[in-house]
N, C-alpha and C positions, 0 to 999 in steps of 0.2 A: 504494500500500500504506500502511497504518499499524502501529504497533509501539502494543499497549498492553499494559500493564504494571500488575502489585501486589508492590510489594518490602517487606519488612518489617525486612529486616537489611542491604537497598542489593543483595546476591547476584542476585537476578531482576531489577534495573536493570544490573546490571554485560554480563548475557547479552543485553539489549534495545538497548545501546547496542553490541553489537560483532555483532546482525545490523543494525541503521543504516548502522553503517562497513561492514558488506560489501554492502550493496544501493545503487544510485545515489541519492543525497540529493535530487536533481530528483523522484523519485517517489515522494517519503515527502510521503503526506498528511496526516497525524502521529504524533508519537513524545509519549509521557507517562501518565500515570496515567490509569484509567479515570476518564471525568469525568460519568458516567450517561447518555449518548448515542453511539449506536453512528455510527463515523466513515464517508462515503459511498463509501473505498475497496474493490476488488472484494476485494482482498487484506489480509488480519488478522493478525498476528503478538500472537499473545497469551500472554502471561507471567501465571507465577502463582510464587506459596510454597505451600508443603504447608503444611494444615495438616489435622489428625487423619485424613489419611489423602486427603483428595482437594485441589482447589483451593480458597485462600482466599475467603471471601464475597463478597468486591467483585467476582473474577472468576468465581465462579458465578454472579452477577447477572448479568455482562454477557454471559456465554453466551447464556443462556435469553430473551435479547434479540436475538441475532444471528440473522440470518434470509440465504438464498440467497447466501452468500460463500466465499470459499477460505480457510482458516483452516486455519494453524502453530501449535502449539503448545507454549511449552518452557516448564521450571520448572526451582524448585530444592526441595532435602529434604535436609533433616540428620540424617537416618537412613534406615537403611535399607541393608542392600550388595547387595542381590541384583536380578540384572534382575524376578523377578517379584514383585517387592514396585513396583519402580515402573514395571511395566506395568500391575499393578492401579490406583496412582494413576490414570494415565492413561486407564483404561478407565473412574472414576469419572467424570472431569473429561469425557468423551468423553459420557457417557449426557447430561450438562445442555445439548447442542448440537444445535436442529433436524433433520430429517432432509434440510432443504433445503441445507445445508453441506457442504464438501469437506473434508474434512479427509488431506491426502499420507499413501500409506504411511511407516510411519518409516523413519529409515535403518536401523536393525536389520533390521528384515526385507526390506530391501535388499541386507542383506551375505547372511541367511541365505538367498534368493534363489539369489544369484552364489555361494554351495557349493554349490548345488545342477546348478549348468555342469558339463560338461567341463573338467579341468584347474582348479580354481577356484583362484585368486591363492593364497599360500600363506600371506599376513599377514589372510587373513579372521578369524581366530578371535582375534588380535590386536584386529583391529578389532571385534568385536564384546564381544571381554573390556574394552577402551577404551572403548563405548556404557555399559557395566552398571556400569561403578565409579560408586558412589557419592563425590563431593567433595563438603566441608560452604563450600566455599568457589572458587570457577570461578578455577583459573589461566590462564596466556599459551593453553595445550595446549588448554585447553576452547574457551577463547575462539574458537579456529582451526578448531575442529572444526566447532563451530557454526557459526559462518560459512561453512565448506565447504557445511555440509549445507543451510542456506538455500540458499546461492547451484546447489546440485544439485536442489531440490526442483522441479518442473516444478510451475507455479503457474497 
């Protein structure tokens, strides 16, 4: 796998270096800024910053570049509270990606899924109120979740 990344305020490096720490270091083919060459792992962890509504320029370049790989995708945005304001981002960031690309369901529609069971866990709505906040800054809390949700994504 590799981790690439565009951080403007260090926040989308903060989130690139704590899926690193949760995935084995032996299989990171690399970690660091887009460098205009798409890296030969099968797996892409790609980070962006918002910016006017979808991802920043370096990382829609390097989309529209990416061909037949499994690709993660996390950001950050300093506005915004509502989950459909940043599922829109995402659906923007999502249109500039081949159709030969994988891209995981996210865990939101993971949780909303598992309501949808018999009996569903009774902290789902927790978890998915926990998905949709908006933070202009990733604490310990984010960092973990993150991590979980890498290390749960079947890749």
């Amino acid at each position: 796998y590799s981790v690439l990344f565009s951080s403007q305020t260090g926040n989308t490096k903060i989130l690139a270096q704590a899926i690193a720490q949760a995935l084995p270091a032996a299989d990171c083919d690399y970690f660091g800024d887009y460098q205009g060459r798409v890296p030969s792992s099968p797996v892409l962890f790609v980070g962006f910053w918002t910016d006017k509504g979808t991802a920043d320029a370096a990382t829609l370049e390097l989309l529209k570049t990416v061909k037949n790989k499994k690709i993660f995708l996390f950001g950050t945005a300093g506005f915004g509270g509502s989950a459909a304001y940043f599922q829109n981002i995402l659906l923007r960031v999502q249109e500039n990606l081949d159709a030969g690309n994988q891209v995981p369901l996210s865990v939101r529609q993971r949780y909303e899924k598992m309501k949808e069971q018999p009996n569903p866990a009774p902290n789902l709505d927790m978890l998915i109120a926990n998905f949709d906040r908006a933070l202009t800054h990733p604490d310990e809390q984010d960092l973990q979740r993150l991590q979980e949700a890498v290390c749960a994504v079947q890749m």
